[in-house]
Backbone as CSV, one residue per row, in Angstrom:
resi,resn,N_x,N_y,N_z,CA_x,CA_y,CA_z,C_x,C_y,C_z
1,UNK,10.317,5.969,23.189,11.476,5.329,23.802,11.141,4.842,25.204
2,UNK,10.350,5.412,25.984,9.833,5.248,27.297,9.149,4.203,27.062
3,UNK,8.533,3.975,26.193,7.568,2.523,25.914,8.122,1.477,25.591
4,UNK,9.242,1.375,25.014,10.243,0.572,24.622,11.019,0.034,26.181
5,UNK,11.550,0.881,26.747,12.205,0.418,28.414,10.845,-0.027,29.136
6,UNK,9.562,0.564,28.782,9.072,0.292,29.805,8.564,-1.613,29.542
7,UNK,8.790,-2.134,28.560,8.153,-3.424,28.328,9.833,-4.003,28.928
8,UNK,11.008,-3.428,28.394,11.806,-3.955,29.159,12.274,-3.936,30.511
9,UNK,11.472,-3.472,31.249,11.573,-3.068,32.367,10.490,-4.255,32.963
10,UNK,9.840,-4.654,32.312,8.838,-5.200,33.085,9.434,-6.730,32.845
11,UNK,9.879,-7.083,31.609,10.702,-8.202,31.389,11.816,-7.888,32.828
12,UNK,12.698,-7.060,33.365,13.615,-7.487,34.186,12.881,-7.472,35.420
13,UNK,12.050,-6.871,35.626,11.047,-7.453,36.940,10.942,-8.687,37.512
14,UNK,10.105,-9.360,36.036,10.053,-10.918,36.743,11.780,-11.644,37.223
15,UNK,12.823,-10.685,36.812,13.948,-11.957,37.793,14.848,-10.848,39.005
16,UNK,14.334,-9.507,38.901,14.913,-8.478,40.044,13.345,-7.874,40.227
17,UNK,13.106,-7.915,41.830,11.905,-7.348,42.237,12.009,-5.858,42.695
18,UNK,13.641,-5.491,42.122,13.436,-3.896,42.913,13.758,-2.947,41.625
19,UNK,13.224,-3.692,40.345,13.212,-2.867,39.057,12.219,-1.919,38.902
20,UNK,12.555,-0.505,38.764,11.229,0.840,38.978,10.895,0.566,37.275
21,UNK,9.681,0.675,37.367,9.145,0.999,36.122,8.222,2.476,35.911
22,UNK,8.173,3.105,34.998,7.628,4.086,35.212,6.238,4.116,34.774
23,UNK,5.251,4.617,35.443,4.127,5.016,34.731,3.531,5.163,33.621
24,UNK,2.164,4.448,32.894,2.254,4.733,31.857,1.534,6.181,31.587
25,UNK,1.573,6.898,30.583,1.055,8.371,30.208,1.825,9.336,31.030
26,UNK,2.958,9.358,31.588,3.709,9.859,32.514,3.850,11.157,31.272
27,UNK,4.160,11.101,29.675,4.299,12.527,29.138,3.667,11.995,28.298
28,UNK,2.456,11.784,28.838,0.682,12.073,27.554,1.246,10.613,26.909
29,UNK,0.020,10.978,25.400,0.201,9.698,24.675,1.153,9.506,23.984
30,UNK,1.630,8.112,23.745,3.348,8.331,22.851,2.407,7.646,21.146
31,UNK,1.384,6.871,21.278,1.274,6.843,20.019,0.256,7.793,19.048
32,UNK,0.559,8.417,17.855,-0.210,9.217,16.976,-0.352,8.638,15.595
33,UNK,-1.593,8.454,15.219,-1.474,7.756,13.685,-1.204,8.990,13.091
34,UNK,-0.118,8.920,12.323,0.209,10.131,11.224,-0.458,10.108,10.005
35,UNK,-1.362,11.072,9.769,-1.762,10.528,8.744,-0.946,10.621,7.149
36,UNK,-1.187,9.625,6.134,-0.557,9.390,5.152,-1.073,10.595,4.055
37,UNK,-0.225,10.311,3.075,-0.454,11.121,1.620,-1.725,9.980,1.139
38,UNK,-3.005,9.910,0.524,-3.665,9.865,-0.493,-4.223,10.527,-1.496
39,UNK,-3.156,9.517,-2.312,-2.995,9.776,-4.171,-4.693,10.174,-4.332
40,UNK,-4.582,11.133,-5.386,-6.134,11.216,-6.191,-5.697,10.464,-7.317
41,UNK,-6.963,10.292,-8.373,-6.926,9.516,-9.122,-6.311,9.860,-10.032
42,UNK,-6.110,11.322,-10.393,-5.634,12.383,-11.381,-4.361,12.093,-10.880
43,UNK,-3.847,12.158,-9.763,-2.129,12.077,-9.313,-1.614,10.660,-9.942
44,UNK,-2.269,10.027,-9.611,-1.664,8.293,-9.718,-1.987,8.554,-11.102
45,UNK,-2.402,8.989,-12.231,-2.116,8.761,-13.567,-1.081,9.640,-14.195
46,UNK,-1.045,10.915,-13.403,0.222,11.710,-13.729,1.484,10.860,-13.342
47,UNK,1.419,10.534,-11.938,2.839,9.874,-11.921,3.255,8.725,-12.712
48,UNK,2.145,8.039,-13.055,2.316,6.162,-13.990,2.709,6.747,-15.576
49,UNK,2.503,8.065,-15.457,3.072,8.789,-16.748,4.196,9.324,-17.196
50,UNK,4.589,9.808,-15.652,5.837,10.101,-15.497,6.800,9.203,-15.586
51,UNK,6.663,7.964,-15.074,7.667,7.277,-15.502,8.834,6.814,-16.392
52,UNK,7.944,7.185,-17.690,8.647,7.266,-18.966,9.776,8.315,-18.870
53,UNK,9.958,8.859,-18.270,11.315,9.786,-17.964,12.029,9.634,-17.336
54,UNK,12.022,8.130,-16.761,13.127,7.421,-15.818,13.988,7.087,-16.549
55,UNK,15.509,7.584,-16.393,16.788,7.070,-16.806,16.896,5.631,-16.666
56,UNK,17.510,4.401,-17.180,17.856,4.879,-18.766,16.514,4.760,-19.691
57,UNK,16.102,5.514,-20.518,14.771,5.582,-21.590,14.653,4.406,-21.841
58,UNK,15.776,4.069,-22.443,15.757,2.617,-23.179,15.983,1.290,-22.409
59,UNK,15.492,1.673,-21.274,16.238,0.294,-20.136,14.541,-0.342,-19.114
60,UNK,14.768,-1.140,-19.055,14.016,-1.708,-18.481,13.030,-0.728,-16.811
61,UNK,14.089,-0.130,-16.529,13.288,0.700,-15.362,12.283,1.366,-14.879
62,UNK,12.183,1.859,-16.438,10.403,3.096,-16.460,9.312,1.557,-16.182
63,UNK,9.257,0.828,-17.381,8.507,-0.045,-17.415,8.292,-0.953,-15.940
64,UNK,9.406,-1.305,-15.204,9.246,-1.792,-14.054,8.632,-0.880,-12.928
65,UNK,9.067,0.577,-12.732,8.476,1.268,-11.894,6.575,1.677,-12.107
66,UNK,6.853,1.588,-13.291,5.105,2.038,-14.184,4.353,0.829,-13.137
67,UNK,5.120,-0.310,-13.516,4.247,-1.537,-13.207,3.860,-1.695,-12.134
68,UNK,5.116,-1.464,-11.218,4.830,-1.807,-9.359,4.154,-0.304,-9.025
69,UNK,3.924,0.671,-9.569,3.656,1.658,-8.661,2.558,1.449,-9.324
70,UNK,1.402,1.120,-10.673,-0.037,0.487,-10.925,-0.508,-0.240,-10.061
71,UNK,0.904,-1.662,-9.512,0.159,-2.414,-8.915,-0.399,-2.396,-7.505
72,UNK,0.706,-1.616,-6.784,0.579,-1.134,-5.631,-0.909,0.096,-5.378
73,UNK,-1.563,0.587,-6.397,-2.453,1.295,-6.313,-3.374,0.639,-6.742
74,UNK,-3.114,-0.801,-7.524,-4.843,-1.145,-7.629,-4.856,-2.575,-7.104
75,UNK,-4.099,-3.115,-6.371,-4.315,-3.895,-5.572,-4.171,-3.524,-4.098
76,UNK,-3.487,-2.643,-3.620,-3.017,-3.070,-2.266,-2.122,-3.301,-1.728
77,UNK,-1.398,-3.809,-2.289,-0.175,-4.798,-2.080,0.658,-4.189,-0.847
78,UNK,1.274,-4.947,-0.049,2.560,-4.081,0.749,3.785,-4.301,-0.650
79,UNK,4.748,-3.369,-0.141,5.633,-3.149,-1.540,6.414,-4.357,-1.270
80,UNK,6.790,-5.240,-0.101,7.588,-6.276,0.037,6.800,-7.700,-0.624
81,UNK,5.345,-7.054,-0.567,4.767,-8.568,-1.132,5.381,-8.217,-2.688
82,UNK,4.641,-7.100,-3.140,5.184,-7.156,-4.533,6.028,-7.615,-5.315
83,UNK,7.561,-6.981,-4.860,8.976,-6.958,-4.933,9.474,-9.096,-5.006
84,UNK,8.460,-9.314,-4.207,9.000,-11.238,-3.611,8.013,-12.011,-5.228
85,UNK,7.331,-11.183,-5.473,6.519,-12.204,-6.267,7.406,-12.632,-7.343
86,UNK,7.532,-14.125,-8.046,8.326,-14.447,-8.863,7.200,-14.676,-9.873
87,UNK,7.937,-15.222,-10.901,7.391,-15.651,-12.545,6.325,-16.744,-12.009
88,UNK,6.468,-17.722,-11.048,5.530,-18.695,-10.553,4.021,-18.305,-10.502
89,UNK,4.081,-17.062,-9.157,3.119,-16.490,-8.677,2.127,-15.588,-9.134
90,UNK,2.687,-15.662,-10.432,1.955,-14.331,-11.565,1.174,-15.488,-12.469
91,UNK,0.134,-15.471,-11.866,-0.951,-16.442,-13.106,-1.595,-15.216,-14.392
92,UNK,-1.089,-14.961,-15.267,-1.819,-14.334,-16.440,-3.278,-14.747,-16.825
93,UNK,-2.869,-15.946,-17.079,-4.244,-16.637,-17.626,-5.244,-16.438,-16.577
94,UNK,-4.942,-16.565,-15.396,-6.275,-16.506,-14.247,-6.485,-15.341,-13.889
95,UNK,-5.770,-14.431,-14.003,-5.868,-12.962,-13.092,-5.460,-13.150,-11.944
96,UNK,-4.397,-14.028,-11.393,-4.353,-14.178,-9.691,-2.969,-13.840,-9.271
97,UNK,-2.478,-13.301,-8.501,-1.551,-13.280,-7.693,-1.377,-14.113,-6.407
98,UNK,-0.412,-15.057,-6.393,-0.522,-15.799,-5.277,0.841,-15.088,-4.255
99,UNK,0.443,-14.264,-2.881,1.531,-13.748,-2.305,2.141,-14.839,-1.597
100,UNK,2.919,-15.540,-1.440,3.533,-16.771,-0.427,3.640,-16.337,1.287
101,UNK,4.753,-14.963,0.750,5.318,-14.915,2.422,4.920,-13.329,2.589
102,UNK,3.188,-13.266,3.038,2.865,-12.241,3.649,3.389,-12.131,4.866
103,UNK,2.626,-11.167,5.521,3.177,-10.379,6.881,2.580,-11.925,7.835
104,UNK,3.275,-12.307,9.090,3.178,-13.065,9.752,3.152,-14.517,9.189
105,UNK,3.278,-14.867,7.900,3.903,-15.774,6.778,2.720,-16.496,6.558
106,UNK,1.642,-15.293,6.124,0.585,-15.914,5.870,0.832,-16.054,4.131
107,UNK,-0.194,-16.976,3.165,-0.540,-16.866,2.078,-1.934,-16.507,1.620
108,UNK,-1.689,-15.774,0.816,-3.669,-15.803,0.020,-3.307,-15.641,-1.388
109,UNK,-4.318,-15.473,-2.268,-5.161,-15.619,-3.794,-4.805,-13.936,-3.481
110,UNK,-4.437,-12.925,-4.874,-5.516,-11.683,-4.833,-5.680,-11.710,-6.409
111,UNK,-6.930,-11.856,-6.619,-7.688,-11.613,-7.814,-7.114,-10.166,-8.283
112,UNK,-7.092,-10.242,-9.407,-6.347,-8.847,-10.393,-7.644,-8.134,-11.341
113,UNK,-8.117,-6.602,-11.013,-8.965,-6.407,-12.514,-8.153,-6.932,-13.589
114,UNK,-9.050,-7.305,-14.832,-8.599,-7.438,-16.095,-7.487,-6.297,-16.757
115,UNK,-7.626,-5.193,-16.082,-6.977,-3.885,-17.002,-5.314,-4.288,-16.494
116,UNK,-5.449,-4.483,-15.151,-4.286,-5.263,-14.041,-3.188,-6.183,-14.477
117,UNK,-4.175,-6.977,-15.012,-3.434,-8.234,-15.600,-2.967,-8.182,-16.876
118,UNK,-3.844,-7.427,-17.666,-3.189,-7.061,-19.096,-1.594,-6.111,-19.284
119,UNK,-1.685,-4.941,-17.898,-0.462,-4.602,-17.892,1.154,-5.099,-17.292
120,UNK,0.220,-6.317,-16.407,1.435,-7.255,-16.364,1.773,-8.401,-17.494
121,UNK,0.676,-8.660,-18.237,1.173,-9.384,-19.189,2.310,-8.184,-20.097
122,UNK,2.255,-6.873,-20.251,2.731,-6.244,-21.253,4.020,-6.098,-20.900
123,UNK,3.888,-6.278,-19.680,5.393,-5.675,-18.480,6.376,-6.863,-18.902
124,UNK,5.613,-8.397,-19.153,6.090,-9.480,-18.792,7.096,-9.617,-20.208
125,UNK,6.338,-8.791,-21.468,6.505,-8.895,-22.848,8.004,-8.570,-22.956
126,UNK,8.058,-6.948,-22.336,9.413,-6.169,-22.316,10.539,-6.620,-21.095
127,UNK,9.638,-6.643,-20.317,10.880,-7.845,-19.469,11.728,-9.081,-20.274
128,UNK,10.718,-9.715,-21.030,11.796,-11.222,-21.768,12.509,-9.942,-22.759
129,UNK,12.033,-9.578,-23.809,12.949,-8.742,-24.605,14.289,-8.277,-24.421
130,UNK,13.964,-7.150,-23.130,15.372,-7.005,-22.504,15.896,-7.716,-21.891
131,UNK,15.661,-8.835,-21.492,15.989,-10.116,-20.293,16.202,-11.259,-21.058
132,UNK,16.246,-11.646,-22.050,16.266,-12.505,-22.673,16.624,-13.941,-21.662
133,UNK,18.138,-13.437,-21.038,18.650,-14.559,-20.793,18.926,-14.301,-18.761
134,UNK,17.958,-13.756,-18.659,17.894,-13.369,-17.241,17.419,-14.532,-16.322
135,UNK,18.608,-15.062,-15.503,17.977,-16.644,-14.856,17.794,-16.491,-13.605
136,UNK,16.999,-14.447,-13.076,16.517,-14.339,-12.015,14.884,-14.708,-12.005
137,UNK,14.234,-15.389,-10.686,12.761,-15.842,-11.275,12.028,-14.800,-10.486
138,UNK,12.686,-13.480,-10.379,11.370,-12.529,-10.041,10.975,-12.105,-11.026
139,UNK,9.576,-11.400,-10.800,9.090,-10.972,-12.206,9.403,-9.718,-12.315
140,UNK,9.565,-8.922,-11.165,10.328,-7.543,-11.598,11.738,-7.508,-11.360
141,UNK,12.424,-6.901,-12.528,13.915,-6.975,-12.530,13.798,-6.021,-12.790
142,UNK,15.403,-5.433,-12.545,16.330,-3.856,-12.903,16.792,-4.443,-14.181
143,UNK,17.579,-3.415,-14.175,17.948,-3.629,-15.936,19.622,-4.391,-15.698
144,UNK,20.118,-4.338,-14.536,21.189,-5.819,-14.368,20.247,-6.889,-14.448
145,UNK,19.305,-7.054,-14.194,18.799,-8.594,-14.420,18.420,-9.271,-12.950
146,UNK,18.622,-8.775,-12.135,18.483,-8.763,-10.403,16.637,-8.331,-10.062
147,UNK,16.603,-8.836,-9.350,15.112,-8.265,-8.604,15.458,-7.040,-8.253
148,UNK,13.968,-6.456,-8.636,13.878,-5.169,-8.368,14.028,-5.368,-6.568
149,UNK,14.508,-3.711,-6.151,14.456,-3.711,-4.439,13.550,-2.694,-4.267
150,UNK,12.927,-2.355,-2.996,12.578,-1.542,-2.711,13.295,0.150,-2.327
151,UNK,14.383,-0.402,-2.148,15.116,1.221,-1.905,15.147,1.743,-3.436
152,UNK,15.440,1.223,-4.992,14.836,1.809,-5.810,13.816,1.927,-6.242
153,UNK,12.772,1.700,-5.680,11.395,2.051,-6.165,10.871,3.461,-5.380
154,UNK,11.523,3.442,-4.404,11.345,4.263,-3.294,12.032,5.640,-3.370
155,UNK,13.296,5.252,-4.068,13.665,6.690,-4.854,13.003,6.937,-6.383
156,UNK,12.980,6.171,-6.889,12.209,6.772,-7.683,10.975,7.226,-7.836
157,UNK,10.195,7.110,-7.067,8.862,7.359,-6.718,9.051,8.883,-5.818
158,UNK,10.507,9.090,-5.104,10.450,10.532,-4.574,10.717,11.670,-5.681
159,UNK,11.834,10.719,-6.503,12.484,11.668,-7.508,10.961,11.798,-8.389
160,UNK,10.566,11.369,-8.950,9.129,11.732,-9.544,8.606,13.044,-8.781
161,UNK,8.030,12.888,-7.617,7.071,13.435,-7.376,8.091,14.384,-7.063
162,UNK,9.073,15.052,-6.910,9.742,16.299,-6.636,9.684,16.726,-8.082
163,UNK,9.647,15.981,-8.959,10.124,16.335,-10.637,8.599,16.924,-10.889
164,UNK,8.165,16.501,-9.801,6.595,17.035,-10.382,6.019,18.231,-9.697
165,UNK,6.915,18.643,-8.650,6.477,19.840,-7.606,5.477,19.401,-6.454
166,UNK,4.882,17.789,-6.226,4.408,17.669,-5.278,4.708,17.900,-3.735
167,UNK,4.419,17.868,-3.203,4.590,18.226,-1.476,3.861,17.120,-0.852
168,UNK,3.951,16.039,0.224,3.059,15.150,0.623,2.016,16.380,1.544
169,UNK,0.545,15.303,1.649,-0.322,15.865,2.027,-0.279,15.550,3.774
170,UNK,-0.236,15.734,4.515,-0.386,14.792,5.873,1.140,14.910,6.491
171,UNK,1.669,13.992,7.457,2.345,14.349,8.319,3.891,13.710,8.006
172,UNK,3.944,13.178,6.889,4.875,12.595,6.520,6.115,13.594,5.990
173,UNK,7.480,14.125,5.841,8.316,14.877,4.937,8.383,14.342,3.623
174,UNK,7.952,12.950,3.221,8.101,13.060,1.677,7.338,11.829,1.117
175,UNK,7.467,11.045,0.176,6.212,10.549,-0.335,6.509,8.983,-0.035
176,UNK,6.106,7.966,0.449,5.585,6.911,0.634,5.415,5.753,-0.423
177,UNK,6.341,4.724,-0.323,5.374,3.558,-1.124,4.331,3.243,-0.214
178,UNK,4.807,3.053,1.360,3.071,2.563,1.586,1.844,3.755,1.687
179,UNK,1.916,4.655,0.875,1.358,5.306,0.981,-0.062,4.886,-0.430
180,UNK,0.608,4.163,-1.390,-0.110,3.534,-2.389,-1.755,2.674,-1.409
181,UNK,-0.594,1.667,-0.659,-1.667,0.977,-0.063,-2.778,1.347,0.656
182,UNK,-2.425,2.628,1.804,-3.425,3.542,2.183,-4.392,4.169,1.153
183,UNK,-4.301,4.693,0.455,-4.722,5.155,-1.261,-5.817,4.055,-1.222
184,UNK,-5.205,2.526,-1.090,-5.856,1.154,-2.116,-7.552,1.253,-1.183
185,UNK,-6.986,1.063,0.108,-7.754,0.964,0.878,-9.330,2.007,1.283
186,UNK,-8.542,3.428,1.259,-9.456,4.794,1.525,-10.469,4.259,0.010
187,UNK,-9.627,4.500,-1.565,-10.633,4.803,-2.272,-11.828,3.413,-2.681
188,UNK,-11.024,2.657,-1.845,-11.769,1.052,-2.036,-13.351,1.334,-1.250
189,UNK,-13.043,2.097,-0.028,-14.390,2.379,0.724,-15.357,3.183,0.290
190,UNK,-14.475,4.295,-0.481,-15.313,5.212,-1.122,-15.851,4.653,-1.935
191,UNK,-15.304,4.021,-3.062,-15.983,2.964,-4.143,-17.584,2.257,-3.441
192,UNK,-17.593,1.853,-2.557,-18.063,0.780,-1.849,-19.678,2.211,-1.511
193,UNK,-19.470,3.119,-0.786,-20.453,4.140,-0.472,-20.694,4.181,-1.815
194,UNK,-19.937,4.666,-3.505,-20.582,5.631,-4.373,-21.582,4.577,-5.159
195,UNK,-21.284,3.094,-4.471,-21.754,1.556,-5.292,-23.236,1.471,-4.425
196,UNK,-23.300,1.911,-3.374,-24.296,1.521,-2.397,-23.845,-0.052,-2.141
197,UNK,-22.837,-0.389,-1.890,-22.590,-1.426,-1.330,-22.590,-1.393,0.354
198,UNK,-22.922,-2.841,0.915,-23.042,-2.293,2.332,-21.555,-2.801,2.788
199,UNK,-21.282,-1.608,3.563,-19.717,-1.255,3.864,-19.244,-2.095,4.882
200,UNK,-20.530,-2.445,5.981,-19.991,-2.929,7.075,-19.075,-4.677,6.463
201,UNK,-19.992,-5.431,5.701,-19.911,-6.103,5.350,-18.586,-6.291,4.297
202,UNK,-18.500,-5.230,3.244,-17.911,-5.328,2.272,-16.330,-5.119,2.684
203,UNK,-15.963,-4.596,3.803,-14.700,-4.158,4.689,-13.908,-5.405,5.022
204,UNK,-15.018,-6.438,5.430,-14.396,-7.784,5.603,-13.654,-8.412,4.886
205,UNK,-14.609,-8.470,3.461,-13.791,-8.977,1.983,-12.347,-8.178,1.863
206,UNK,-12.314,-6.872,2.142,-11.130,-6.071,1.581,-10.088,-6.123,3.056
207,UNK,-10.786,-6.888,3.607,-9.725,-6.748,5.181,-8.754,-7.922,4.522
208,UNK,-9.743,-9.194,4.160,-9.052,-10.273,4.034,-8.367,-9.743,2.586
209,UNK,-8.898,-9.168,1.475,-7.902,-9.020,0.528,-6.567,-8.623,0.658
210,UNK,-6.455,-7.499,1.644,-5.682,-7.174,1.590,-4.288,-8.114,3.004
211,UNK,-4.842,-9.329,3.328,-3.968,-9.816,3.798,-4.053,-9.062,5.194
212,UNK,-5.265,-8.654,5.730,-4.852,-8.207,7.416,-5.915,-9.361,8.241
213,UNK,-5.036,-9.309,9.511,-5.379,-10.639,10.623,-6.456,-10.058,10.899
214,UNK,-6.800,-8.671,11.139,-8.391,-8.220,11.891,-8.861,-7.211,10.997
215,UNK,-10.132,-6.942,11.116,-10.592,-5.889,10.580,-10.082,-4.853,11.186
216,UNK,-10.296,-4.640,12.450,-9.600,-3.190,12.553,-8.702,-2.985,12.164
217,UNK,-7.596,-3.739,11.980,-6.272,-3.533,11.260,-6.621,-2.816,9.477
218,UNK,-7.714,-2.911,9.134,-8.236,-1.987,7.620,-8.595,-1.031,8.294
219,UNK,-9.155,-1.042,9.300,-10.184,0.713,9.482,-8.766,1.546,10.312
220,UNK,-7.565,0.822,10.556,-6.318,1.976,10.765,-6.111,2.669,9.229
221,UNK,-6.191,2.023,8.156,-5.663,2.868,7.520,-7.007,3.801,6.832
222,UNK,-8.083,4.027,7.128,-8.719,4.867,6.711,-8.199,6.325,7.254
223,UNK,-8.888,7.024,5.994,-8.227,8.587,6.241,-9.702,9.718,5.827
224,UNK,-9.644,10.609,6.513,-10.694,11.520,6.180,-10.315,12.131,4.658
225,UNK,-10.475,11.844,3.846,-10.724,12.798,2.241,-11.846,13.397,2.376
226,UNK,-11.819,14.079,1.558,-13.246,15.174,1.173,-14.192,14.463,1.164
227,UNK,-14.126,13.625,-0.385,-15.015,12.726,-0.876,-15.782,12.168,0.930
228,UNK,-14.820,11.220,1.183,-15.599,10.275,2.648,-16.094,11.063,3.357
229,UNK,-15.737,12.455,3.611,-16.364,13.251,4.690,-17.504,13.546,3.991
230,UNK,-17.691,13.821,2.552,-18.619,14.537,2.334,-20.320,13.696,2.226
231,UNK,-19.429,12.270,2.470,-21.231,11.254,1.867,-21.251,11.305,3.780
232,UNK,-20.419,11.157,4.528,-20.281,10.473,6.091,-21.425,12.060,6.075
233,UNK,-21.381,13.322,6.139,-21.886,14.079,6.312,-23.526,14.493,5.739
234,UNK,-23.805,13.555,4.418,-24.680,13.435,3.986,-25.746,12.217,5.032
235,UNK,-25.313,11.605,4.911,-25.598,10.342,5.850,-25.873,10.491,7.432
236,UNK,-25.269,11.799,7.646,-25.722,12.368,8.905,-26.458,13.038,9.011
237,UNK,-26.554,13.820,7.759,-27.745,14.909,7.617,-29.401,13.885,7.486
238,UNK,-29.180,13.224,7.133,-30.229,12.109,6.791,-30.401,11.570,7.816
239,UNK,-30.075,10.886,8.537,-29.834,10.801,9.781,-30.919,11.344,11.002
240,UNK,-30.528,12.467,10.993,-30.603,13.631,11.776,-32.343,13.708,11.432
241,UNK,-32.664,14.396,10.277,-33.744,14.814,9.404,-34.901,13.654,9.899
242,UNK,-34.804,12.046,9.842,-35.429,10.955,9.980,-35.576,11.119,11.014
243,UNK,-34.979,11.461,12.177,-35.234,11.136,13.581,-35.951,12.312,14.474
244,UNK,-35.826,13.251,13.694,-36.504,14.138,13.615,-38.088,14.037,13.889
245,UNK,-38.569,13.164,12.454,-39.588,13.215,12.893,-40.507,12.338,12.969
């Protein structure tokens, strides 16, 4: 809150010269990256399983939540890009997602694995079925026929994971859609070490995949897992050993 007055404080400066502003670090640092929940791979298939137990059985909802909470874990996605994409932007035939109105109203391409695209074609199947005559052009709908929102994906994704006895891992009280994207990102790097791909390089591609203006804006959402600590620690031991001698 002090950081907040203090930029406005400096805005009333330039037109009153006897505006006090206070110091910055006056009570330590005000920002802390909290760190997020990342899904294991075993979690994200329990929960895409769970779904099927979303009220109503027979209604369009399991199938829509299955879909965005897949896609959000194997692309990346922020959940608002998701949620905006219409019937247009969903190329089947190509594997592509075209996001329009990313963050700062950028656009890009994101290429889809094949496994990706096959479950949106399947999504797309049971969507017309129950939708027959649905003349909304998002591709995820509720079972009124409306675009899906994020405040229900967001409960249902808590109600899951309480149905499941989870607890988030990290500093958060409960579970996260953007917590998918953190997930996309951490196990994307790990991928990248278990590939021997070179990381410095390969970070770039996944900076821009994922729609961020800088690279550092990807290396915020990295998170220490086991896995990363445990090659970062190998790699040091090696390291170490070489210089040795």
């Amino acid at each position: 809150r002090i950081e907040v007055l203090q930029g406005f404080a400096r805005f009333c400066l330039s037109e009153d010269p006897v505006t006090e502003t206070l110091p910055r670090g006056l009570f330590g640092p005000a920002h802390r990256r909290r760190i997020p929940h990342i899904y294991t791979e075993a979690e994200l298939g329990v929960l895409l399983e769970a779904t099927k137990d979303l009220a109503p059985a027979d209604g369009l909802r399991p199938a829509t939540c299955r879909c965005i909470f897949g896609l959000l874990a194997a692309t990346g996605l922020r959940i608002s890009e998701a949620l905006s994409l219409t019937r247009a932007d969903v190329d089947l035939d190509a594997g592509v997602l075209l996001i329009r109105e990313a963050k700062f109203h950028k656009q890009r391409l994101v290429p889809m694995h094949p496994s990706v695209t096959e479950s949106l074609r399947a999504y797309a199947r049971r969507r017309d079925q129950l939708m027959p005559e649905s003349t909304c052009n998002r591709f995820f709908l509720r079972d009124d026929g409306s675009g899906a929102n994020q405040a229900g994906m967001l409960y249902a994704l808590q109600t899951l994971c309480q149905q499941l006895g989870w607890q988030p891992r990290g500093d958060y009280r409960y579970h996260r859609l953007h917590d998918m994207r953190h997930t996309f990102i951490v196990r994307s790097t790990l991928r990248f070490y278990e590939q021997g791909i070179d990381v410095d390089h390969a970070v770039l591609a996944l900076s821009t995949y994922v729609g961020h203006a800088k690279v550092s804006d990807t290396y915020w959402y990295l998170t220490g897992i086991p896995e990363l600590m445990s090659i970062a620690a190998e790699r040091f031991e090696r390291y170490v050993q070489g210089a040795t001698r």
